[in-house]
Steps between C-alpha positions, in 0.01 A plus 500: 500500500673703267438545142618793276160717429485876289867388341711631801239458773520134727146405689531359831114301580404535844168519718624709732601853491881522459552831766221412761409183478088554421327320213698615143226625265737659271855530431783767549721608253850526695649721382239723418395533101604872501865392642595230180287172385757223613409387802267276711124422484383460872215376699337789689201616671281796338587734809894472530497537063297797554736621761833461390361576095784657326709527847867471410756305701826360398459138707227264506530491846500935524141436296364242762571759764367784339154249488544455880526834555203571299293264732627634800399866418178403370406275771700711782139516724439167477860437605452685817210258603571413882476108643276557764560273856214261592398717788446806266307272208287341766338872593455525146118499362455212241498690170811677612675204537453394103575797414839497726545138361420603156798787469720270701470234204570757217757682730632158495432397119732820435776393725532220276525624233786743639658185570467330202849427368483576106850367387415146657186450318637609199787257503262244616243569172789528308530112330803592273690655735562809330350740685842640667655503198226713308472717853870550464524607101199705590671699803845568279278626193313763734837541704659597139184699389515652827911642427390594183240740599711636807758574174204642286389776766650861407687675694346727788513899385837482733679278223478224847387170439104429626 
């Protein structure tokens, strides 16, 4: 649902975390506070808010991939857990066969979330409908904030542009 929160900033109530897909114990400010304060009010899981913080991207959809990419670099080892073939878990002692089955279920666990499709559940929390139209003011505001800046930046010591 969407309702108009901080004058210019619209909350979106979830339980799940927008970007991965986890349990939402806070929400994400998109775009970040530091970039303007219209915007959105997200669901979101402590660990992708902590990663993506004040993280700029112009698109809701370059910020959900900048939280995937986040995951996969902190969870990289995990990633690389093998499936093992029956043969090769049968010689395995017991306790080393939890704790094979244990990283397979978080290697797992993180593959979801990876695969957890942001924009869907968005649109499907989204009970006025007006999530693609707030997305879409918010991407031409940073779009035009983005021009400006490119505009702002002097000159290099070679009179070129930066």
């Amino acid at each position: 649902m969407l309702d108009s929160h901080d004058d210019f900033r619209h909350r979106l109530s979830g339980r799940w975390c927008s970007y991965c897909g986890d349990i939402a114990d806070t929400m994400d400010h998109f775009p970040p506070r530091s970039v303007t304060n219209y915007g959105l009010l997200i669901p979101c899981c402590r660990e992708c808010n902590s990663s993506l913080s004040t993280l700029y991207a112009f698109s809701f959809k370059d910020r959900a991939a900048l939280a995937k990419r986040n995951i996969r670099s902190k969870y990289k080892k995990l990633l690389r857990i093998p499936d093992w073939t029956d043969e090769e878990f049968e010689e395995m002692a017991l306790h080393m066969k939890e704790s094979v089955l244990a990283g397979q279920r978080i290697r797992d666990q993180i593959k979801e979330r990876l695969a957890w499709n942001a924009w869907s559940y968005l649109k499907g929390i989204d009970t006025k409908n007006d999530f693609e139209r707030v997305v879409e003011e918010i991407e031409m505001i940073l779009g035009n904030m983005n021009r400006e800046f490119e505009r702002s930046e002097p000159p290099k010591k070679d009179g070129s542009k930066p």
